[in-house]
PAFISE-262801 format. One record per residue (C-alpha): chain; z negated, x, y; residue number from 1; residue in one letter. Coordinates in steps of 0.001 Angstrom, whole numbers, plus 500000, padded with zeros to 6 digits. Layout:
BEGIN
@c->A&Z->Z&X->X&Y->Y&k->NUM&r->A
...
% end
This chain:
BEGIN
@c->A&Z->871972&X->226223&Y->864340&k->1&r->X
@c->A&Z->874621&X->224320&Y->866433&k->2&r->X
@c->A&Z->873421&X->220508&Y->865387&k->3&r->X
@c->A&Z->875705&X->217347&Y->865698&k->4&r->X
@c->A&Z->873139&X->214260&Y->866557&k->5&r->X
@c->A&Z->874861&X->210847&Y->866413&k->6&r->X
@c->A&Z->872883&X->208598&Y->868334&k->7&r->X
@c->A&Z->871306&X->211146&Y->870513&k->8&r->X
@c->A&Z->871018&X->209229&Y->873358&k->9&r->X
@c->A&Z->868722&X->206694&Y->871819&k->10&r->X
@c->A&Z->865337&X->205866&Y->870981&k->11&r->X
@c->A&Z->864639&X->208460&Y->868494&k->12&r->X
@c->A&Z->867453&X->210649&Y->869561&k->13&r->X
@c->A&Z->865617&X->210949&Y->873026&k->14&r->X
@c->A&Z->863052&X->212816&Y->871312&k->15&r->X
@c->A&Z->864646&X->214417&Y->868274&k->16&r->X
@c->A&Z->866981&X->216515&Y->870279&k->17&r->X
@c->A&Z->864482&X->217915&Y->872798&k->18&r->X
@c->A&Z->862190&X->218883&Y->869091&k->19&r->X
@c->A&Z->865886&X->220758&Y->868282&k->20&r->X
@c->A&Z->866203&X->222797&Y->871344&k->21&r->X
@c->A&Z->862213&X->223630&Y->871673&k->22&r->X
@c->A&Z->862688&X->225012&Y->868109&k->23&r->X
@c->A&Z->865988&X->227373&Y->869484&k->24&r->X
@c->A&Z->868900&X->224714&Y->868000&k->25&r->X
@c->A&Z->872204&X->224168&Y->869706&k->26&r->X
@c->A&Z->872432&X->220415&Y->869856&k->27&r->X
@c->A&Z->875937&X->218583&Y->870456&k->28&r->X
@c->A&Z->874977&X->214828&Y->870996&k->29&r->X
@c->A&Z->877839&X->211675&Y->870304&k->30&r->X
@c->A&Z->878222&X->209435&Y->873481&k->31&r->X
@c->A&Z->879748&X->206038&Y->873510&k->32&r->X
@c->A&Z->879621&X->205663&Y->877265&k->33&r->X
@c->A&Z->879395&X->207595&Y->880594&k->34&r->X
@c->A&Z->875538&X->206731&Y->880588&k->35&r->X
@c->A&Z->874519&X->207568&Y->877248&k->36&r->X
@c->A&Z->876794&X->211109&Y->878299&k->37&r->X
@c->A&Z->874465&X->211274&Y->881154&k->38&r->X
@c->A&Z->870931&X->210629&Y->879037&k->39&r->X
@c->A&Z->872223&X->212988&Y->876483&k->40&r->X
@c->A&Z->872573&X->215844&Y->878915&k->41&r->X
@c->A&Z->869991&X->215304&Y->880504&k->42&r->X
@c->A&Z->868026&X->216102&Y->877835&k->43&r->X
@c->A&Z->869950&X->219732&Y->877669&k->44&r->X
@c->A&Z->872810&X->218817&Y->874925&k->45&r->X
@c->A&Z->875979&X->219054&Y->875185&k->46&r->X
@c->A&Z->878095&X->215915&Y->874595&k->47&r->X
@c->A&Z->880994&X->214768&Y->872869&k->48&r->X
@c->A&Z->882551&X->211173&Y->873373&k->49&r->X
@c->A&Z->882913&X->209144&Y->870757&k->50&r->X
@c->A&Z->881061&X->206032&Y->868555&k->51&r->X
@c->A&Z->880808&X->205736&Y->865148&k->52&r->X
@c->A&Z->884257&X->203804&Y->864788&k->53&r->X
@c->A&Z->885713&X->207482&Y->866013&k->54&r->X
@c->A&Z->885558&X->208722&Y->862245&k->55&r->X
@c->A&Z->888296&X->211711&Y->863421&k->56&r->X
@c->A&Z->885592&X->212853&Y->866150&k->57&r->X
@c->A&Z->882801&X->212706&Y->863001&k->58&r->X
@c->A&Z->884434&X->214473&Y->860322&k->59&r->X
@c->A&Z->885563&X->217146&Y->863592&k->60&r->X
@c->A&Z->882633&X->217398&Y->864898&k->61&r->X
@c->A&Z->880667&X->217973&Y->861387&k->62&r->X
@c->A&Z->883214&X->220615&Y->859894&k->63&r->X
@c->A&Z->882129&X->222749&Y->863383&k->64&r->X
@c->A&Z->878404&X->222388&Y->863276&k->65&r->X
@c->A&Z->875853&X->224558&Y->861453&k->66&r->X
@c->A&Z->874225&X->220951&Y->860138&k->67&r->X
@c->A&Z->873940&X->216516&Y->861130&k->68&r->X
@c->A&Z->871567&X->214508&Y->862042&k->69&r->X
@c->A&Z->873147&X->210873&Y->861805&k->70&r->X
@c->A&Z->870402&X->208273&Y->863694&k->71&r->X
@c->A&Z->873263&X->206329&Y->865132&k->72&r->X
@c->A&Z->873247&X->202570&Y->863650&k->73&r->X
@c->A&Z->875227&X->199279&Y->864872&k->74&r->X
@c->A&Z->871670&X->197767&Y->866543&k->75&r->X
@c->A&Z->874011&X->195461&Y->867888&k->76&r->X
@c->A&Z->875300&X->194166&Y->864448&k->77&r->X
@c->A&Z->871682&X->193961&Y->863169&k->78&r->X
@c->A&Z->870267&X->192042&Y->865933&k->79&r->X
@c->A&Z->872890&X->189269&Y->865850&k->80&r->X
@c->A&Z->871537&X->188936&Y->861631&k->81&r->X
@c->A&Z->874774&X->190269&Y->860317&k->82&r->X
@c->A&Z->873001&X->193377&Y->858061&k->83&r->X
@c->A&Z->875792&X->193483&Y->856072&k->84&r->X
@c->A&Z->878380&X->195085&Y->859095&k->85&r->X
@c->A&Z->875887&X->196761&Y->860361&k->86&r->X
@c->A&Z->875078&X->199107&Y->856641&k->87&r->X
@c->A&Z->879017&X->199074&Y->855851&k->88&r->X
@c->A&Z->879263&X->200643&Y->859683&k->89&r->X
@c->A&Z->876670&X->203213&Y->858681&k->90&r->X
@c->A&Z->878652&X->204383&Y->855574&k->91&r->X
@c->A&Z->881713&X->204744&Y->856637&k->92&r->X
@c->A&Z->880710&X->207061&Y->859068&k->93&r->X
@c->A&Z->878392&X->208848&Y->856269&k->94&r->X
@c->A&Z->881507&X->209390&Y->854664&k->95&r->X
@c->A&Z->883230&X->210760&Y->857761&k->96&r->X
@c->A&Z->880295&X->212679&Y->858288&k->97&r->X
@c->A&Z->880599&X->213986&Y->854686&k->98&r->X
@c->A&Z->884095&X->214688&Y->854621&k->99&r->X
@c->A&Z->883545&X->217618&Y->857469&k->100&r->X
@c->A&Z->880496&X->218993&Y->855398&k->101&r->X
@c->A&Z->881541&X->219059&Y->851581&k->102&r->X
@c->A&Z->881295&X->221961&Y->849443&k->103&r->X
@c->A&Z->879609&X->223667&Y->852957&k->104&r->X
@c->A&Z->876607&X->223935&Y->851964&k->105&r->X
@c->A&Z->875154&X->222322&Y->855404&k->106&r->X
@c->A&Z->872743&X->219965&Y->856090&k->107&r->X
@c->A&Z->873316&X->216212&Y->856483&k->108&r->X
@c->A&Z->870035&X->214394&Y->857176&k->109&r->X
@c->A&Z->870644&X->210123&Y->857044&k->110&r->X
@c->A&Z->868434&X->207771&Y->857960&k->111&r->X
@c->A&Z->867263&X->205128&Y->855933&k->112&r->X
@c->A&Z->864285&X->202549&Y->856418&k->113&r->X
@c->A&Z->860890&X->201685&Y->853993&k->114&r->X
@c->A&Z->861737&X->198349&Y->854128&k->115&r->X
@c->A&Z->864141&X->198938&Y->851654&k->116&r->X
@c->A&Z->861592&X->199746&Y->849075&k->117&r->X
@c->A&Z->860280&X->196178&Y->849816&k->118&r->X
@c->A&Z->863472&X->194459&Y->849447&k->119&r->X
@c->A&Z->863755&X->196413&Y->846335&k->120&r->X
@c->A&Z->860716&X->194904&Y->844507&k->121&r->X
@c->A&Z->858203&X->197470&Y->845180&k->122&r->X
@c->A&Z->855309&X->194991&Y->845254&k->123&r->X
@c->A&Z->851361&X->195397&Y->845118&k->124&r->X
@c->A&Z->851540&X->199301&Y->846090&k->125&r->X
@c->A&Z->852629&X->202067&Y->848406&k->126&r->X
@c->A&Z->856138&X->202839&Y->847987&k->127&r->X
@c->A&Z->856628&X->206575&Y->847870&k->128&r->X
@c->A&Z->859571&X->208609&Y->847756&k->129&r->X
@c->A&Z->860566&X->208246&Y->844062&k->130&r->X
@c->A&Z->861246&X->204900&Y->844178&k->131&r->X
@c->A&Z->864981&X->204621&Y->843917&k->132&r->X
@c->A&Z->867288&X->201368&Y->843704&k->133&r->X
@c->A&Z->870625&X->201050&Y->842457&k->134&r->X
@c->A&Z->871805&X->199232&Y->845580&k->135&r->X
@c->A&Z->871057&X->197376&Y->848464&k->136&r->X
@c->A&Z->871086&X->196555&Y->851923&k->137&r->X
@c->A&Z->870898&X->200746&Y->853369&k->138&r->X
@c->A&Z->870263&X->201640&Y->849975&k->139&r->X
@c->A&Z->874215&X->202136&Y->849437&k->140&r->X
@c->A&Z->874334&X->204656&Y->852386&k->141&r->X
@c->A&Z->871100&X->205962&Y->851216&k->142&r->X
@c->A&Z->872329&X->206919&Y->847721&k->143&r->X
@c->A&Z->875328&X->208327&Y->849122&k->144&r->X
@c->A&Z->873309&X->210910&Y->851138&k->145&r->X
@c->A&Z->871317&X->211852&Y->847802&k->146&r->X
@c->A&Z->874188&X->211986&Y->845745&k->147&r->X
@c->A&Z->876031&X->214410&Y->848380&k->148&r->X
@c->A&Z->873768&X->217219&Y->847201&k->149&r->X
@c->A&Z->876216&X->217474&Y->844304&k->150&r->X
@c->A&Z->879055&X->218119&Y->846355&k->151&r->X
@c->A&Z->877856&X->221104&Y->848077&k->152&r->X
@c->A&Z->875762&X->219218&Y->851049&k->153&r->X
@c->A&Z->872292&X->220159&Y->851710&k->154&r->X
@c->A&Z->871766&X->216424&Y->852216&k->155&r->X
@c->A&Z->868506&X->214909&Y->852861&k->156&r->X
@c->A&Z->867051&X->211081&Y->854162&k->157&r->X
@c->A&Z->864505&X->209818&Y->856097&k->158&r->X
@c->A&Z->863563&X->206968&Y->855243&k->159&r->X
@c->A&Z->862081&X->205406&Y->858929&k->160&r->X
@c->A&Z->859180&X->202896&Y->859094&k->161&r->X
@c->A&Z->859936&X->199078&Y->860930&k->162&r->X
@c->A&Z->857553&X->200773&Y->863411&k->163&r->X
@c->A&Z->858436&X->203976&Y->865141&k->164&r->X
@c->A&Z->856153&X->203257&Y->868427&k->165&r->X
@c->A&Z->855698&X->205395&Y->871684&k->166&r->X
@c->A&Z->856519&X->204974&Y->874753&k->167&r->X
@c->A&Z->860063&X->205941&Y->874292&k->168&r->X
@c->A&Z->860514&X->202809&Y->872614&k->169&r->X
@c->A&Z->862158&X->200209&Y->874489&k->170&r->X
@c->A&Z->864079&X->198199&Y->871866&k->171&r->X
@c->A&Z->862338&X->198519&Y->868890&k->172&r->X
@c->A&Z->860707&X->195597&Y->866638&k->173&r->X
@c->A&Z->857246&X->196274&Y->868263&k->174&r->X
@c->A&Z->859269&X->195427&Y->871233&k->175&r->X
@c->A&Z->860974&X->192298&Y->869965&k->176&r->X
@c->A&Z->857556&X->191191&Y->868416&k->177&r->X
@c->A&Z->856004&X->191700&Y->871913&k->178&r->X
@c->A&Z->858585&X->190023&Y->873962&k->179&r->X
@c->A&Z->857952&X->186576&Y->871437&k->180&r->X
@c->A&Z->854597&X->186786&Y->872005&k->181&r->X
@c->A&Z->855748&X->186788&Y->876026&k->182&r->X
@c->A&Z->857903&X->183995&Y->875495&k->183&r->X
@c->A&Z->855519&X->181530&Y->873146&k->184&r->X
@c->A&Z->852164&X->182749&Y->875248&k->185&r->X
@c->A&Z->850704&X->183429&Y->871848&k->186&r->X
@c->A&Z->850734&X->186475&Y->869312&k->187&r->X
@c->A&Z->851448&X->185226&Y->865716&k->188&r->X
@c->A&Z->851283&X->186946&Y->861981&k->189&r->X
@c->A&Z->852279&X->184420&Y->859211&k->190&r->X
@c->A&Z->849728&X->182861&Y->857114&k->191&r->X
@c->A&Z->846668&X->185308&Y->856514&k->192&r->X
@c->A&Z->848372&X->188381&Y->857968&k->193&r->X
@c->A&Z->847501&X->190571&Y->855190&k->194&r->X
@c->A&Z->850585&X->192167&Y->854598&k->195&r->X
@c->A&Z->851130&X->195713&Y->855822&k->196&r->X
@c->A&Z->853837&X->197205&Y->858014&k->197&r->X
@c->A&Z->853470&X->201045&Y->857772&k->198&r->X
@c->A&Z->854292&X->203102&Y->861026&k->199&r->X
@c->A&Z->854913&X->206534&Y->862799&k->200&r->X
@c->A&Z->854827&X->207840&Y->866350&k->201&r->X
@c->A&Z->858277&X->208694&Y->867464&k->202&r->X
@c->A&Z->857124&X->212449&Y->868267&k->203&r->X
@c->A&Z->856018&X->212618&Y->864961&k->204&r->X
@c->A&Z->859277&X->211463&Y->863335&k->205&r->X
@c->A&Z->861030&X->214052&Y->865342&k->206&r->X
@c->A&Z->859199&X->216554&Y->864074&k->207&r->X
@c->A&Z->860142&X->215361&Y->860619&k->208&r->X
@c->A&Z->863935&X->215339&Y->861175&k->209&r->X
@c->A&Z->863641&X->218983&Y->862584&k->210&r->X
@c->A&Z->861949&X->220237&Y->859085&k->211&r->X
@c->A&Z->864295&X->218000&Y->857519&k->212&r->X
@c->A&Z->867479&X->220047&Y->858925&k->213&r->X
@c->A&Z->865623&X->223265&Y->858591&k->214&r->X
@c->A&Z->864699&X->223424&Y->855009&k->215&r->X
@c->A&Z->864315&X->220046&Y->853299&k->216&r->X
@c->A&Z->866400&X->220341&Y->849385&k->217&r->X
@c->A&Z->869316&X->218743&Y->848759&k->218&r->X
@c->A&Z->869139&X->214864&Y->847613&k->219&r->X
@c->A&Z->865700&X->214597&Y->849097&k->220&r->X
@c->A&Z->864164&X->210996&Y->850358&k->221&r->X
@c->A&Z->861555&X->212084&Y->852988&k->222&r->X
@c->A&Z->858932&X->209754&Y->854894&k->223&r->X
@c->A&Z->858700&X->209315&Y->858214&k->224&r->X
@c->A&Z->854986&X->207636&Y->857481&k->225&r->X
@c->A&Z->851790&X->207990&Y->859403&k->226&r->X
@c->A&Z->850236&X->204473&Y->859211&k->227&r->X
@c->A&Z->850187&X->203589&Y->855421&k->228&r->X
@c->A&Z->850149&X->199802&Y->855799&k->229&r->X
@c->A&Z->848862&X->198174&Y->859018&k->230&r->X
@c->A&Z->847666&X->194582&Y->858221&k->231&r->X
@c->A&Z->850229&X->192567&Y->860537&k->232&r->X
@c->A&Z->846775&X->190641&Y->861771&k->233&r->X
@c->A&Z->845545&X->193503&Y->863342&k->234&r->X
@c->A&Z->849209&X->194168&Y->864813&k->235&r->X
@c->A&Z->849382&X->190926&Y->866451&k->236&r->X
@c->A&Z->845661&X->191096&Y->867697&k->237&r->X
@c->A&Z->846213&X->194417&Y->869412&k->238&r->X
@c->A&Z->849397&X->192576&Y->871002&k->239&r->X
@c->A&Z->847516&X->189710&Y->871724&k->240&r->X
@c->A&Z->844957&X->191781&Y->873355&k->241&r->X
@c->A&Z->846560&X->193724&Y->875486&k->242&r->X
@c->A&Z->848668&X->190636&Y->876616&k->243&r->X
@c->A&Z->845444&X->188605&Y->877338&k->244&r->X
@c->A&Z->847225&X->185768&Y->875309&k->245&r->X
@c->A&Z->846052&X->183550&Y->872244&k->246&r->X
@c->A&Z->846309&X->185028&Y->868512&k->247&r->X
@c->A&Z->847325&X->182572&Y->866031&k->248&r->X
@c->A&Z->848464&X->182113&Y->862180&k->249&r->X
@c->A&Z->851955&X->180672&Y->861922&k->250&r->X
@c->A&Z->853210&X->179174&Y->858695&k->251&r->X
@c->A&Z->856126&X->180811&Y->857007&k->252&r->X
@c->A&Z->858596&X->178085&Y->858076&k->253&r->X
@c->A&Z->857901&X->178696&Y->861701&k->254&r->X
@c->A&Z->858628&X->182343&Y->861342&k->255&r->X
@c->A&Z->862138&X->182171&Y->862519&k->256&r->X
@c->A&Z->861375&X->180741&Y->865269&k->257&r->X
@c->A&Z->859072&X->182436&Y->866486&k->258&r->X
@c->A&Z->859881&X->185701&Y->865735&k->259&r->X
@c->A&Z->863913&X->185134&Y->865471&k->260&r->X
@c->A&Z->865911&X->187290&Y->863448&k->261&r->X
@c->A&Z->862538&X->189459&Y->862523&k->262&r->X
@c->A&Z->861283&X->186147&Y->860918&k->263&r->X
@c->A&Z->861723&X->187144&Y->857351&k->264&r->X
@c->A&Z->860848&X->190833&Y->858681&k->265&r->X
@c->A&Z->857019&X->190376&Y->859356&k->266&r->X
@c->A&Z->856264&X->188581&Y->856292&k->267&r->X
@c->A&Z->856824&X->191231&Y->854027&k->268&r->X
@c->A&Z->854358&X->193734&Y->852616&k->269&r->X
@c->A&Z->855721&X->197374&Y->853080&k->270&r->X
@c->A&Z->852932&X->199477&Y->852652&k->271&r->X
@c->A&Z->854109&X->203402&Y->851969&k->272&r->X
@c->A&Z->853033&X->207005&Y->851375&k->273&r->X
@c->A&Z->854167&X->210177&Y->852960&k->274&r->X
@c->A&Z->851905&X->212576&Y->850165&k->275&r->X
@c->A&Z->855801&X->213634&Y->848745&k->276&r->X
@c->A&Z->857268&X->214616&Y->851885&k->277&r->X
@c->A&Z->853887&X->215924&Y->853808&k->278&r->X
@c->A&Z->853743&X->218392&Y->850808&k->279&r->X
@c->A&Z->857190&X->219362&Y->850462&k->280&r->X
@c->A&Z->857598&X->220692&Y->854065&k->281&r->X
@c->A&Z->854116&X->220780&Y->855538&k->282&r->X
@c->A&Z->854671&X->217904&Y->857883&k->283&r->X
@c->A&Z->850928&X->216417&Y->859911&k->284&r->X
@c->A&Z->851515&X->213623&Y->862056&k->285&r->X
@c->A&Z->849588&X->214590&Y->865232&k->286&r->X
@c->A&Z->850113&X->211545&Y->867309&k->287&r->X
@c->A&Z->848462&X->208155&Y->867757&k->288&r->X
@c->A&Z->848660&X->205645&Y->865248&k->289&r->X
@c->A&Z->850165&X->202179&Y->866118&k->290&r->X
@c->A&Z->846872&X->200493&Y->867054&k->291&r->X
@c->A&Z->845786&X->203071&Y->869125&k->292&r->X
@c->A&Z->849519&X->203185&Y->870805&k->293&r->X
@c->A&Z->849387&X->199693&Y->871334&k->294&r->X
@c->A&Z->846279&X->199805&Y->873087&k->295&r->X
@c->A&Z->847241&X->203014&Y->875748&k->296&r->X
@c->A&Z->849414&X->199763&Y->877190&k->297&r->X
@c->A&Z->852929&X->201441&Y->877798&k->298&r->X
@c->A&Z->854432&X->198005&Y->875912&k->299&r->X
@c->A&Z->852853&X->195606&Y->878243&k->300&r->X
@c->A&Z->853582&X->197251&Y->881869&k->301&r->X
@c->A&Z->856661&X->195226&Y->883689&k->302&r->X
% end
């Protein structure tokens, strides 16, 4: 297939792309800049200039490709707190995306995140790939993937966990939680730390996106889930750890700042399954899991 990859020059892009051409893809990869042109041929794509405001260059550069991967997302948006630009960004360039694709029969795979299954109200249990929400914060752009597979789109979503870790990972919230810990001399979890972040190896997800592309059905939510739930305590100890710093309970009114805009982030419980999407295309995780990731000490090298 000749694959368009927004964000390909990015965290997960950096590894999805080189998982398209190992399997015999054609990958064109969207560039903002002369140095995310230069990363994304580097890694053997070719490149096409644009950002996701470029929603000619989108709709262009789907109606020419074989199938999308869309990982591109307005990081910058998210970290200044303002979610709601950053979703809106994401679907109008869905719908870009979409309007070079309709009636194709191609493959569109989206991205969407587990912690929208929290958010949701899935409480006291994994969240699997059933659970469904009218609306929400990524669940609008979500839907609108799903729905696509009644307009002749072989349309599929990941949904990502908070923690895609490896050591291609260099702004991610493991990152973020890492550099507070840095800046306070202390890891933190809020009160008992019982609540569970689930998590995948970055390898692993790209391996995911590739089946995804290949032969995942239309409208499905697929996830991108090794770790089930990793108690945040155990998170923050294995930062803690490998920092050779203190490990301490925060209250949930400290959060903020501590952790800044991730404050209301590590508090929740977000435990999830993969059992759907492991079955429906044969996908193992093979990597480490986040503890074990944590503690080969790629985070905490200068």
């Amino acid at each position: 297939m000749r694959v368009f990859v927004t964000g390909a020059s990015g965290h997960l892009g950096s590894a999805v792309v080189p998982e398209l051409l190992s399997a015999g893809h054609r990958v064109v990869g969207l560039a903002r800049s002369e140095t995310s042109a230069a990363a994304v041929e580097k890694l053997g794509a070719q490149v096409r200039r644009g950002d996701l405001s470029d929603l000619a260059v989108l709709r262009e550069e789907a109606a020419a490709s074989d199938g999308v991967i869309h990982l591109a997302y307005r990081h910058d948006l998210l970290l200044t707190g303002d979610l709601a630009a950053a979703a809106e960004a994401d679907l109008v360039a869905l719908k870009a995306l979409a309007d070079g694709l309709v009636g194709s029969g191609k493959p569109l795979v989206g991205t969407s995140g587990t912690l929208a299954l929290a958010m949701g109200g899935v409480v006291g249990r994994p969240g699997t790939e059933r659970d469904v929400f009218p609306g929400g914060h990524r669940i609008d752009a979500e839907n609108f993937v799903a729905d696509l597979a009644s307009r002749g789109v072989r349309s599929s979503i990941v949904r990502l966990t908070p923690t895609v870790h490896s050591s291609l990972d260099h702004q991610g919230f493991i990152t973020a939680i890492i550099a507070a810990a840095r800046r306070h001399g202390y890891a933190a979890y809020v009160g008992d730390g019982a609540n569970r972040w689930p998590a995948v190896h970055t390898l692993d997800a790209a391996t995911l996106y590739r089946l995804a592309l290949e032969k995942a059905p239309a409208g499905s939510r697929l996830h991108a889930v090794a770790d089930e739930g990793v108690p945040f305590a155990e998170i923050a100890t294995a930062i803690g750890r490998n920092l050779g710093v203190p490990v301490r309970s925060i209250s949930p009114e400290a959060a903020d700042d501590h952790f800044g805009f991730l404050g209301p982030l590590v508090q929740m419980d977000n435990p999830a399954s993969a059992d759907i999407t492991r079955e429906l295309l044969g996908w193992t995780p093979v990597h480490p899991g986040l503890i074990a990731d944590l503690d080969e000490g790629h985070y905490f090298q200068a």
